[in-house]
C-alpha atoms as a printed R data frame, in Angstrom:
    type eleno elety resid chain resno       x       y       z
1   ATOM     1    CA   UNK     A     1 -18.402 -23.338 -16.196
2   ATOM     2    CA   UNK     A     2 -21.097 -21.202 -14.521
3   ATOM     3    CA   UNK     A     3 -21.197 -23.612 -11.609
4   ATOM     4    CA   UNK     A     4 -17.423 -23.110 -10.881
5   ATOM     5    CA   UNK     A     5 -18.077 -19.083 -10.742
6   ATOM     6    CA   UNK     A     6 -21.114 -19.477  -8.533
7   ATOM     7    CA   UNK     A     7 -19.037 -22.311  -5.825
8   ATOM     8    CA   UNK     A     8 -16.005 -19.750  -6.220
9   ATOM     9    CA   UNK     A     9 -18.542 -17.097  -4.623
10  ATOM    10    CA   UNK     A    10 -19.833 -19.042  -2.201
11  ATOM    11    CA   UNK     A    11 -16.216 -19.899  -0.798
12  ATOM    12    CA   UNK     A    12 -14.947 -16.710  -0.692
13  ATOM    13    CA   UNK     A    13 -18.148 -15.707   1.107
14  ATOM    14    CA   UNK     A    14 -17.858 -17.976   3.813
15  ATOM    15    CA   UNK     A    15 -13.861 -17.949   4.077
16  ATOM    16    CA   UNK     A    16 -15.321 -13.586   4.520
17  ATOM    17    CA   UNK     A    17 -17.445 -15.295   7.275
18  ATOM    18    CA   UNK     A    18 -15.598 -17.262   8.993
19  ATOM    19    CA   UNK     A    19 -12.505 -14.981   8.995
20  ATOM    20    CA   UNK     A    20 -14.682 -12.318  10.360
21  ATOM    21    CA   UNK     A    21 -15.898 -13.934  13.420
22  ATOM    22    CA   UNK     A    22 -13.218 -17.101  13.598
23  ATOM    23    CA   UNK     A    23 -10.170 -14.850  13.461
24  ATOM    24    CA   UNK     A    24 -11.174 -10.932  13.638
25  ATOM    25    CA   UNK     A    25 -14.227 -11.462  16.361
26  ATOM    26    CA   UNK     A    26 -13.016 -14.918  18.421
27  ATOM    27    CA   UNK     A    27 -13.611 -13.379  21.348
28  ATOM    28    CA   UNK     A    28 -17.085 -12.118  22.267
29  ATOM    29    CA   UNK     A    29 -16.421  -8.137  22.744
30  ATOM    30    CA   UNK     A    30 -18.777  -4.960  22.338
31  ATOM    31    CA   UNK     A    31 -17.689  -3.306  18.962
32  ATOM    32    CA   UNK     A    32 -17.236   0.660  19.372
33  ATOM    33    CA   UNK     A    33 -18.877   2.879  16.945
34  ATOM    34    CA   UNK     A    34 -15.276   3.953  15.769
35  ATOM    35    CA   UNK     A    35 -14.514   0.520  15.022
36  ATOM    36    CA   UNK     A    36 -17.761  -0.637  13.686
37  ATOM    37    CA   UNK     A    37 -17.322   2.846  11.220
38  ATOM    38    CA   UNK     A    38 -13.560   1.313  10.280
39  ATOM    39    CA   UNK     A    39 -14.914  -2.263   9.952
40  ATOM    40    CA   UNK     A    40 -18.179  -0.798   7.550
41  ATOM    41    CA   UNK     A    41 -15.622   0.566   5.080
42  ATOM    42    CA   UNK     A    42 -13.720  -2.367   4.891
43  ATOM    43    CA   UNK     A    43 -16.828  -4.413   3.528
44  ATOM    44    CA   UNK     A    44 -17.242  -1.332   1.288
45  ATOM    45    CA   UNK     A    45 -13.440  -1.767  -0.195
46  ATOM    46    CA   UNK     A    46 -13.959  -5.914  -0.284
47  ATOM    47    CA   UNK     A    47 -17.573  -5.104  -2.181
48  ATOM    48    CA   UNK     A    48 -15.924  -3.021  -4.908
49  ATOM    49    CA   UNK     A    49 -13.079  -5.558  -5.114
50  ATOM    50    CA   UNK     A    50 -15.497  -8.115  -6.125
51  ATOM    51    CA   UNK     A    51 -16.967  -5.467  -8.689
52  ATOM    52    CA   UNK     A    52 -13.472  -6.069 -10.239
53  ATOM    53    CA   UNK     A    53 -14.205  -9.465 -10.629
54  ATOM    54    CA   UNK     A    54 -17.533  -9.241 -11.857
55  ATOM    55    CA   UNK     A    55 -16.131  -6.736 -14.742
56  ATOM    56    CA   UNK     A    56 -14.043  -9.304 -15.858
57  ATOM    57    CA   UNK     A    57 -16.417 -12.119 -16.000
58  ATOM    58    CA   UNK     A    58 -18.982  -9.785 -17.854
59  ATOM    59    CA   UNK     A    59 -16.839  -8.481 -20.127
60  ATOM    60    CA   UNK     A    60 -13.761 -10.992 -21.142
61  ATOM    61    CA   UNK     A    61 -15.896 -13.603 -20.295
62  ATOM    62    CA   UNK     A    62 -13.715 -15.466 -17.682
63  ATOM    63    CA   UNK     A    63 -14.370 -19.097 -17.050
64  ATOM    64    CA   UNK     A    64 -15.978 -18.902 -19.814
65  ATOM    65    CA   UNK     A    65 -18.827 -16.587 -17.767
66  ATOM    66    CA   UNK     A    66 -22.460 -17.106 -19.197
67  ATOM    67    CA   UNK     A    67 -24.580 -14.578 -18.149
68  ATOM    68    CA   UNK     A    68 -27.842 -16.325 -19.344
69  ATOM    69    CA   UNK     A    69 -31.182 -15.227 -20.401
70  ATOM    70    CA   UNK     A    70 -31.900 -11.577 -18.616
71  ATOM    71    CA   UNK     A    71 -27.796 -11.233 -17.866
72  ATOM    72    CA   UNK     A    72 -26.216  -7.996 -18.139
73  ATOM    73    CA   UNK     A    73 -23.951  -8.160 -21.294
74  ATOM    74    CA   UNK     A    74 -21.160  -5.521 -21.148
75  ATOM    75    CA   UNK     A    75 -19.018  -5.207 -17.708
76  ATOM    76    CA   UNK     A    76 -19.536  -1.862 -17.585
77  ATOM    77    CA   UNK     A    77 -23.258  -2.742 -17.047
78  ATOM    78    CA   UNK     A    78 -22.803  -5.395 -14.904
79  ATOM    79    CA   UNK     A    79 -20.342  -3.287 -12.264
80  ATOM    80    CA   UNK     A    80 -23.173  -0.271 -12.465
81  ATOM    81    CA   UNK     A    81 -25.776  -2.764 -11.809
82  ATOM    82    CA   UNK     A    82 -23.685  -4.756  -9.019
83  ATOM    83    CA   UNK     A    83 -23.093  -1.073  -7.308
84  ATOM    84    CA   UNK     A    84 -26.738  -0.092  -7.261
85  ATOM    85    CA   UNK     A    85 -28.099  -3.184  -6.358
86  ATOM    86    CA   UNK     A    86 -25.398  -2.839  -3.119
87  ATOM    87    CA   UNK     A    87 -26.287   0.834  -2.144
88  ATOM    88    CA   UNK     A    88 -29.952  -0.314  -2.419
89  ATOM    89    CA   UNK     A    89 -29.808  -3.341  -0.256
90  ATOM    90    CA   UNK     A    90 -27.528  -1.662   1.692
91  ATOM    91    CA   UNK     A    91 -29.826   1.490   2.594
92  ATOM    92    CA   UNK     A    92 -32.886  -0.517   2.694
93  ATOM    93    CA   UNK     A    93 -30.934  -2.820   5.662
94  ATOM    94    CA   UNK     A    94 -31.031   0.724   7.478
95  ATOM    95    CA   UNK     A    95 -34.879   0.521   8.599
96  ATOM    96    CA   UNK     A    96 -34.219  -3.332   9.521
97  ATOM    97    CA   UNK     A    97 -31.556  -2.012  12.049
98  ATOM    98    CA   UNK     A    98 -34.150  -0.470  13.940
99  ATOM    99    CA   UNK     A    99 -36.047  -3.404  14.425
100 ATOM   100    CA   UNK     A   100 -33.198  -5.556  15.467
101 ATOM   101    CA   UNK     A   101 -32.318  -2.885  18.125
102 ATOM   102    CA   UNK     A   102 -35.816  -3.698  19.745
103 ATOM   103    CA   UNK     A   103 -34.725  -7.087  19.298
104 ATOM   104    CA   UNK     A   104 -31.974  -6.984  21.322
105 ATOM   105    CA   UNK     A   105 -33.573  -4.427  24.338
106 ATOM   106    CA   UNK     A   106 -36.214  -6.729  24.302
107 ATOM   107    CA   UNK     A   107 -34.142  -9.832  24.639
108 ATOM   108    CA   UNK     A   108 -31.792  -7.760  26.847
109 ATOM   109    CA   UNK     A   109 -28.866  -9.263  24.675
110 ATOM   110    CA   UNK     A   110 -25.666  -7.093  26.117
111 ATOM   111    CA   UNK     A   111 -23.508  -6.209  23.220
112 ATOM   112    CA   UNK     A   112 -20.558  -7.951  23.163
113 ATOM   113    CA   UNK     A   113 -23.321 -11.256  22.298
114 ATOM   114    CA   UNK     A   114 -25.128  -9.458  19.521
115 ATOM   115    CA   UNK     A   115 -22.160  -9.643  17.068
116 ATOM   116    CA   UNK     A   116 -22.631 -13.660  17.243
117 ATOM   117    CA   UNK     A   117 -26.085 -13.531  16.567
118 ATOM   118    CA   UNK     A   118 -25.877 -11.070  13.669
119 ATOM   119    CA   UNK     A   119 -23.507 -13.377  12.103
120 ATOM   120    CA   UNK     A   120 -25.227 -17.203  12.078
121 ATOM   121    CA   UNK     A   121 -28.703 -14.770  11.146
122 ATOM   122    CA   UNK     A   122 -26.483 -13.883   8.071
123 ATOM   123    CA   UNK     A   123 -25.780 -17.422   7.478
124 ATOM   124    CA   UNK     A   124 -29.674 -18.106   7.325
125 ATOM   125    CA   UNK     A   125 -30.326 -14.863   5.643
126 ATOM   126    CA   UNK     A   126 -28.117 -15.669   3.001
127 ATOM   127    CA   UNK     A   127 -30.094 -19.505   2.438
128 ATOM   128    CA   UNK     A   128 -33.571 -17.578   2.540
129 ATOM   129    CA   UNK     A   129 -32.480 -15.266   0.220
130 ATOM   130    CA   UNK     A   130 -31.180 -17.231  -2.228
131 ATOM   131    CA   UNK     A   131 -34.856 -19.403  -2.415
132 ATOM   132    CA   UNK     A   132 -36.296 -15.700  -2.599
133 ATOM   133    CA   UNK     A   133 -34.388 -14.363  -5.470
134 ATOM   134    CA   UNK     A   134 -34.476 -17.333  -7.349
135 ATOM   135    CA   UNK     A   135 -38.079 -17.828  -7.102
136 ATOM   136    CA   UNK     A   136 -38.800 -13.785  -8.058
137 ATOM   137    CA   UNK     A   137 -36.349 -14.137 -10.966
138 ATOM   138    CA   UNK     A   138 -38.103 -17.205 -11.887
139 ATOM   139    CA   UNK     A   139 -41.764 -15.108 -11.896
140 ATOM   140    CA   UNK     A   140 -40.319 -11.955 -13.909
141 ATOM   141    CA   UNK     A   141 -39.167 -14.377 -16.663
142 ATOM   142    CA   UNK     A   142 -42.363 -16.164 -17.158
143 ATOM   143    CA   UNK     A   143 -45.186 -13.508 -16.326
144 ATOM   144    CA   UNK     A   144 -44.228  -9.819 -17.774
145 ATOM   145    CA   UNK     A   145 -47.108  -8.557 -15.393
146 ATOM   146    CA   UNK     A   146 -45.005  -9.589 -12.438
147 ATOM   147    CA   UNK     A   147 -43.245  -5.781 -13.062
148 ATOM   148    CA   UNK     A   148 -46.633  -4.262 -11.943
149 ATOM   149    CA   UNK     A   149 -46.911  -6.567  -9.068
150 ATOM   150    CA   UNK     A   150 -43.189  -5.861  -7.663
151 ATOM   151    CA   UNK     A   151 -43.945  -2.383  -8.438
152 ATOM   152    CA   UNK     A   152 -46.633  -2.270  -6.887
153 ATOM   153    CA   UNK     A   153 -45.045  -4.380  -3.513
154 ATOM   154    CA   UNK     A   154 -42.434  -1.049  -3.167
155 ATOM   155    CA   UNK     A   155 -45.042   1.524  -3.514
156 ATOM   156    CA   UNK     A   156 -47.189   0.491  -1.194
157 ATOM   157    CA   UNK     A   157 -44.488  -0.477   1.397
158 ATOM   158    CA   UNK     A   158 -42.926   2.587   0.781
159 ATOM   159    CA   UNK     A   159 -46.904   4.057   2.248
160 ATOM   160    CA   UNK     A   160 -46.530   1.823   4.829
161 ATOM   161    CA   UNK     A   161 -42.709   2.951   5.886
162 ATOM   162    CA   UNK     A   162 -44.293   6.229   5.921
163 ATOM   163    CA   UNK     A   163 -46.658   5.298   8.430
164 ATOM   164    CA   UNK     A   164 -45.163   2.662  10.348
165 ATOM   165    CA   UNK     A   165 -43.284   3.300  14.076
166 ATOM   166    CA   UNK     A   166 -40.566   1.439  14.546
167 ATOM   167    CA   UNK     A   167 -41.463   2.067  18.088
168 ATOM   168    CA   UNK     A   168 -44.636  -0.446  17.776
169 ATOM   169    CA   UNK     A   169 -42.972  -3.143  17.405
170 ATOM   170    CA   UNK     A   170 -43.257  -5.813  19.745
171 ATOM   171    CA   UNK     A   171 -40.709  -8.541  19.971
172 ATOM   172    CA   UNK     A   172 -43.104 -10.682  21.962
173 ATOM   173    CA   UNK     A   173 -46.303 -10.885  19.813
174 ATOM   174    CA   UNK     A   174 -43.968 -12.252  17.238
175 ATOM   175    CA   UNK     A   175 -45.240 -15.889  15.929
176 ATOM   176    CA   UNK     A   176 -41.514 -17.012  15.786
177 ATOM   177    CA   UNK     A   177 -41.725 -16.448  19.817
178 ATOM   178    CA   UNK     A   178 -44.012 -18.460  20.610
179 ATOM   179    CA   UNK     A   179 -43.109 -21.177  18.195
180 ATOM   180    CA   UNK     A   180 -39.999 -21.607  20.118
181 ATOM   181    CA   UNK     A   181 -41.797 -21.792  23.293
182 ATOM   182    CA   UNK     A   182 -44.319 -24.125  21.980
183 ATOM   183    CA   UNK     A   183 -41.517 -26.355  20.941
184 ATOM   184    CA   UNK     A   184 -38.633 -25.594  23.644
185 ATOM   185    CA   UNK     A   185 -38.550 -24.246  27.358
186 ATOM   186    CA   UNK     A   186 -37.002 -21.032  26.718
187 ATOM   187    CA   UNK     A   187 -34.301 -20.074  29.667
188 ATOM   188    CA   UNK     A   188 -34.942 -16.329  30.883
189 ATOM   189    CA   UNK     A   189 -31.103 -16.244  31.315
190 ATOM   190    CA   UNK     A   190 -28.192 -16.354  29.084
191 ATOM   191    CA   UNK     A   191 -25.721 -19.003  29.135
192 ATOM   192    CA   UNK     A   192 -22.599 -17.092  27.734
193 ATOM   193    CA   UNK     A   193 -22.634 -17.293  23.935
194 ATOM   194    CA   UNK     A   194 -24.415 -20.794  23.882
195 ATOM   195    CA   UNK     A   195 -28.336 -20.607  22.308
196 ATOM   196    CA   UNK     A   196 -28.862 -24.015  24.244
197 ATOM   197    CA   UNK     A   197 -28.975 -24.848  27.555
198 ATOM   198    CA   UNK     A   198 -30.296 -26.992  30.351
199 ATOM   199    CA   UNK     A   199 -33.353 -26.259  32.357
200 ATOM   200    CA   UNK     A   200 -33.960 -28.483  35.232
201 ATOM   201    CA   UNK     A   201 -32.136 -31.370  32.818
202 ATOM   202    CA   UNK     A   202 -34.299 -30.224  29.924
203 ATOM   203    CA   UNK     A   203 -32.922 -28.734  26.672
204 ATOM   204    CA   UNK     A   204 -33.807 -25.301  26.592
205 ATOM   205    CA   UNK     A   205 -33.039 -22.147  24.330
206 ATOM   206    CA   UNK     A   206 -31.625 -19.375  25.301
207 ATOM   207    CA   UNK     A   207 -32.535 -15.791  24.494
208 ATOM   208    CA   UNK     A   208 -29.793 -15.693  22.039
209 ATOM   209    CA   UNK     A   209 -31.514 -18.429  19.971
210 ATOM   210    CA   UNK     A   210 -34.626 -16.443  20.419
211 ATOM   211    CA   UNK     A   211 -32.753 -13.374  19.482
212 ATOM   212    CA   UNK     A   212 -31.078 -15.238  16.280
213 ATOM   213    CA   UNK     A   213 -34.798 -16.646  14.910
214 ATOM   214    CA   UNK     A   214 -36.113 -13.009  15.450
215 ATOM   215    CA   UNK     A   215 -33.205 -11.591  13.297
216 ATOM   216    CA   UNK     A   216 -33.689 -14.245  10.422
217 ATOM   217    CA   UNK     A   217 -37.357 -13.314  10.579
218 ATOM   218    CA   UNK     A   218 -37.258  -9.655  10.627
219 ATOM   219    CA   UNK     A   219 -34.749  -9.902   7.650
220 ATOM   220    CA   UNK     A   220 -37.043 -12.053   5.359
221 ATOM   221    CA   UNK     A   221 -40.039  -9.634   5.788
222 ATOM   222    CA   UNK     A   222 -37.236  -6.948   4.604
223 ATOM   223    CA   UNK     A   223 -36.567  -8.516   1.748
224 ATOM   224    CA   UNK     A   224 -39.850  -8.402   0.714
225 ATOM   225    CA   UNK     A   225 -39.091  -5.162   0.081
226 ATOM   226    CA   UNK     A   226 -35.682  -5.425  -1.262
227 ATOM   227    CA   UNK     A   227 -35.714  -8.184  -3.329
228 ATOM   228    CA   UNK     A   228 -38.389  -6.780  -5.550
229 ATOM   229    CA   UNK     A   229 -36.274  -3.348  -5.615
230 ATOM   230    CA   UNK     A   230 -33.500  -4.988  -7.110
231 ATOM   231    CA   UNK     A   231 -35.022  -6.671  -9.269
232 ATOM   232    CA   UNK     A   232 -36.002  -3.547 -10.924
233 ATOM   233    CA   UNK     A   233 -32.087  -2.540 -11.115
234 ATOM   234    CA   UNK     A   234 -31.795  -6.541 -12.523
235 ATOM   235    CA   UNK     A   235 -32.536  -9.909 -13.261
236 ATOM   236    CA   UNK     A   236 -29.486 -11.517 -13.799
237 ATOM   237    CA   UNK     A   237 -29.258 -13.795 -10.758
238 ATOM   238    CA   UNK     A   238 -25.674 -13.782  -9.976
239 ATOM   239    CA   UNK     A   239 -25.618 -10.037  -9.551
240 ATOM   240    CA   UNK     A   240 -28.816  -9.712  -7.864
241 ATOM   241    CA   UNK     A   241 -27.713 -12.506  -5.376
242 ATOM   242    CA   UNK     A   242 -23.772 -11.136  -4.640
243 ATOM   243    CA   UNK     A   243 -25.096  -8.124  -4.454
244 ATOM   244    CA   UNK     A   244 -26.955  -8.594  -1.779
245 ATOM   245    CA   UNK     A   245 -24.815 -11.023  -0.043
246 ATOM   246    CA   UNK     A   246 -22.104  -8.106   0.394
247 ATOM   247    CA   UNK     A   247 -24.640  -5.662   1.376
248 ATOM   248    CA   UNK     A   248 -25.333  -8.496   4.078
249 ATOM   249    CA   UNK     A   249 -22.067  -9.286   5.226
250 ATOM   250    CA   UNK     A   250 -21.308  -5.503   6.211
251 ATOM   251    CA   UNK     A   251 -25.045  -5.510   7.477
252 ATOM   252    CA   UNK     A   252 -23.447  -5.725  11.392
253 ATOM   253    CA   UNK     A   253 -20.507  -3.669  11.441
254 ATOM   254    CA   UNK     A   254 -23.220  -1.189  10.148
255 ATOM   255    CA   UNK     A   255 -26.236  -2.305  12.960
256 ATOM   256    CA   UNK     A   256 -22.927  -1.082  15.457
257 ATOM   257    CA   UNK     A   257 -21.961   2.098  13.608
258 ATOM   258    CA   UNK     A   258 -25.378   3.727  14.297
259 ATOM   259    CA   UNK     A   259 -27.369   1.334  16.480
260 ATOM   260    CA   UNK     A   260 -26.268   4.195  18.992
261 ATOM   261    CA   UNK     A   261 -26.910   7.242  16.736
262 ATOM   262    CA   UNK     A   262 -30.282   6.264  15.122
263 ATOM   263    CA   UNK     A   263 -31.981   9.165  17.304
264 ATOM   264    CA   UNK     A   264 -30.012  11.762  14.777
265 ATOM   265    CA   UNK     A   265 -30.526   9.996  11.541
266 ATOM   266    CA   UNK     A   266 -34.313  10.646  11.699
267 ATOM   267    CA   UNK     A   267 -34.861  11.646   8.418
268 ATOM   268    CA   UNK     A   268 -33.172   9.013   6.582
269 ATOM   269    CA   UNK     A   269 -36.847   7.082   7.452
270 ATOM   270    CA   UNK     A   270 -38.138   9.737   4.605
271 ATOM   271    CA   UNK     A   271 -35.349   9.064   2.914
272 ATOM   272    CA   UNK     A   272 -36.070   5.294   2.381
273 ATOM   273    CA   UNK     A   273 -40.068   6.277   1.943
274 ATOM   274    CA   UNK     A   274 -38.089   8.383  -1.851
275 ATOM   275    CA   UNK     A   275 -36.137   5.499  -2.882
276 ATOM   276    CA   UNK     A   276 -38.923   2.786  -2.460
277 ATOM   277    CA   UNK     A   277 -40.928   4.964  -4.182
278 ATOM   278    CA   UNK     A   278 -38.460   5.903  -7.024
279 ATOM   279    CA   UNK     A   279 -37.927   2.098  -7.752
280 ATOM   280    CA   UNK     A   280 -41.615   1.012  -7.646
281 ATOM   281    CA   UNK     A   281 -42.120   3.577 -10.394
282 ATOM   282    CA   UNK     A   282 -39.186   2.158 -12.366
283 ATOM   283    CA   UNK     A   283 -40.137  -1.008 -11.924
284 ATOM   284    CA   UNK     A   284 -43.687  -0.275 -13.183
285 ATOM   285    CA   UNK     A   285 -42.455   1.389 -16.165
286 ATOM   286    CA   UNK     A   286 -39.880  -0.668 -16.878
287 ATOM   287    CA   UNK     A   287 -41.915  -2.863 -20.000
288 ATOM   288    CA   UNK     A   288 -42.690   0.387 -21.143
289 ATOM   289    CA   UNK     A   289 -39.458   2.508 -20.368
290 ATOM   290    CA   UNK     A   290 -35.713   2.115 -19.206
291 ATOM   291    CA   UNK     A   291 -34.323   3.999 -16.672
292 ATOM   292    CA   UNK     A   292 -30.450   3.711 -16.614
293 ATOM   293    CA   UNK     A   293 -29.020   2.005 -13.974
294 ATOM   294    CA   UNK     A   294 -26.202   4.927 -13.619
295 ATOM   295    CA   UNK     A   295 -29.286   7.661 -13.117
296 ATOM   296    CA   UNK     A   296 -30.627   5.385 -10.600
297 ATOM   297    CA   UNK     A   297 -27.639   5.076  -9.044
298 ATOM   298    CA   UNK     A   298 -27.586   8.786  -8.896
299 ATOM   299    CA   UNK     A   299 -30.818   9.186  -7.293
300 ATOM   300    CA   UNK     A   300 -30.551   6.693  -4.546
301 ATOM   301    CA   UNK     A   301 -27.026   8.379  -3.532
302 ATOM   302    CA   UNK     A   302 -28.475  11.403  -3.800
303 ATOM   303    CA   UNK     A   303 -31.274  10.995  -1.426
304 ATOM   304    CA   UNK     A   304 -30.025   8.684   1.028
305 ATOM   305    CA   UNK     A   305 -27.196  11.638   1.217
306 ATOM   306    CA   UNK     A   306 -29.899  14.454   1.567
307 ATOM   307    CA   UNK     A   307 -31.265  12.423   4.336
308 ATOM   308    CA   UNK     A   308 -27.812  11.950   6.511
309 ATOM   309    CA   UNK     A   309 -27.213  15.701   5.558
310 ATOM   310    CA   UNK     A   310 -30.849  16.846   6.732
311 ATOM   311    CA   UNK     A   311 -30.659  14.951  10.177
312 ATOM   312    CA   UNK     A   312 -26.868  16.479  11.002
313 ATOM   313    CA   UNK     A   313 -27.740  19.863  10.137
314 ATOM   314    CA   UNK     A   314 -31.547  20.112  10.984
315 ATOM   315    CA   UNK     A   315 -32.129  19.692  15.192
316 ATOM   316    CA   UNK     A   316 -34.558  18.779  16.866
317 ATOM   317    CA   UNK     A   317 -36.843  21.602  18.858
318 ATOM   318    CA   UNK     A   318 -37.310  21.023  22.377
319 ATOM   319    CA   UNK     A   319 -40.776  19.994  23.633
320 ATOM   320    CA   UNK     A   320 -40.917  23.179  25.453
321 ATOM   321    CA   UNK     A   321 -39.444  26.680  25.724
322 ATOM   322    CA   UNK     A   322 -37.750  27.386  29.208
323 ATOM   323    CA   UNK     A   323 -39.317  29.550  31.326
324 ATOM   324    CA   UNK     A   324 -38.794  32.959  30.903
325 ATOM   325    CA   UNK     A   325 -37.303  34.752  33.944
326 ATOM   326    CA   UNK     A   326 -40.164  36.892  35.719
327 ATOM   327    CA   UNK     A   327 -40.090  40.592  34.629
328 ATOM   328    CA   UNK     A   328 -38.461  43.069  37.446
329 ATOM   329    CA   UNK     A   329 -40.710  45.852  38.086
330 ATOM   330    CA   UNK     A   330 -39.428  49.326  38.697
């Protein structure tokens, strides 16, 4: 009966999809922050309803719910696992925003156009994903050493987070780029919403479909990260994998709700830098010793909080004092 739980996700998830952009988000508009804030918490709500669900199947065994070999075993577990596993996907997704702002300024994709492309790169997200997981849940059950490797993969991306610019990045050196225009003409206009076009009676892709490839890209090298850090929260499959396909879905009602306010979250960067770090070490120690899911829970709330606190409350200093006004002499 497990493959009737796992189709009965993937339905709702797409009838989430398509009522999102086929009903709520027809018409190509620019979402405000205000509604982009309103929209967020709705995925939040629709995320703990389905940690209702997955309480049940954990713990009265509904559809006769197996959780298999590395499955959480109590609902209790499973809901605390489900939860952490969605704040941590969900706060690592911040750092990826920044990259598909660059994206988009590069691309010079206006707003009302970037909703579309956020949602088919969720679509192929979601595909990419699912090989990912499965093939890193696959590697923790056969190899125990495969903890120190993941472990290893957050701590030293966590380094590199610390180091990195999001600044540097450059769209256009991307291989994904010039695959495109090695295969198709690519149109230095939009067409409306369309990713194809005609160029001089050729097929050609437009930005957008540039735009889209770029997102899909830019969230697969995330998940190196991610996927590894939940995988230290987890290795039952089904909550890895839901998990992170509700983080996903509210991924671009939250790239709107501070796309525009990134400049005063600047020390949620340092933020991330703790929690990749945190999990790395759990996931290093984790043959050796558990850390509760609840306490990590705790931790990543806690910092990701401290973060948001520290860049309201802390302002930036200007580059340089004003002038003082020239002393009057008696």
């Amino acid at each position: 009966m497990n493959l009737v739980v796992w189709c009965s996700f993937l339905a709702i998830f797409f009838a989430l999809l398509w009522l999102d952009l086929g009903v709520l988000h027809r018409e190509a508009d620019e979402l405000s922050v205000r509604q982009a804030l309103k929209a967020t918490f709705g995925w939040i709500v629709v995320a703990l309803g389905f940690a209702l669900l997955v309480y049940g199947l954990y713990e009265n065994r509904w559809f006769d719910w197996n959780p298999g070999e590395g499955g959480q075993s109590y609902g209790r577990d499973a809901v605390v696992a489900f939860v952490t596993g969605y704040v941590l996907e969900w706060s690592l997704s911040v750092d990826n925003i920044f990259v598909i702002a660059l994206i988009f300024s590069y691309l010079r994709v206006p707003p009302k156009f970037q909703y579309r492309v956020l949602f088919w790169g969720i679509v192929g997200a979601i595909v990419l994903r699912g090989a990912m997981i499965a093939t890193g849940t696959a590697l923790i059950h056969a190899f125990d050493w495969m903890f120190y490797v993941f472990g290893g993969i957050l701590l030293l991306s966590a380094l590199r987070m610390l180091k990195s610019d999001e600044g540097q990045y450059d769209p256009s050196r991307s291989y994904v780029v010039r695959a495109v225009r090695a295969v198709f003409p690519v149109s230095e206009h939009l067409d409306g919403q369309r990713f194809f076009t005609r160029l001089d009676g050729r097929l050609a892709a437009t930005p957008l479909f540039v735009a889209l490839l770029l997102v899909d890209f830019a969230d697969v090298v995330f998940a190196v990260d991610s996927i590894p850090a939940i995988l230290a929260v987890t290795q039952d499959s089904f909550i890895v994998f839901t998990s992170n396909a509700f983080a996903i879905l509210g991924l671009r009602a939250l790239y709107f709700a501070i796309a525009g306010l990134m400049e005063q979250f600047r020390f949620v960067k340092y933020s991330l830098v703790l929690i990749l770090a945190f999990v790395g070490v759990k996931m290093t120690l984790a043959l050796h010793y558990h850390i509760p899911n609840l306490i990590s829970l705790g931790v990543i709330l806690s910092v990701l909080a401290a973060g948001v606190l520290a860049s309201m409350l802390i302002k930036p200093r200007s580059d340089a004092p004003a002038d003082a006004p020239p002393k009057k002499h008696d």
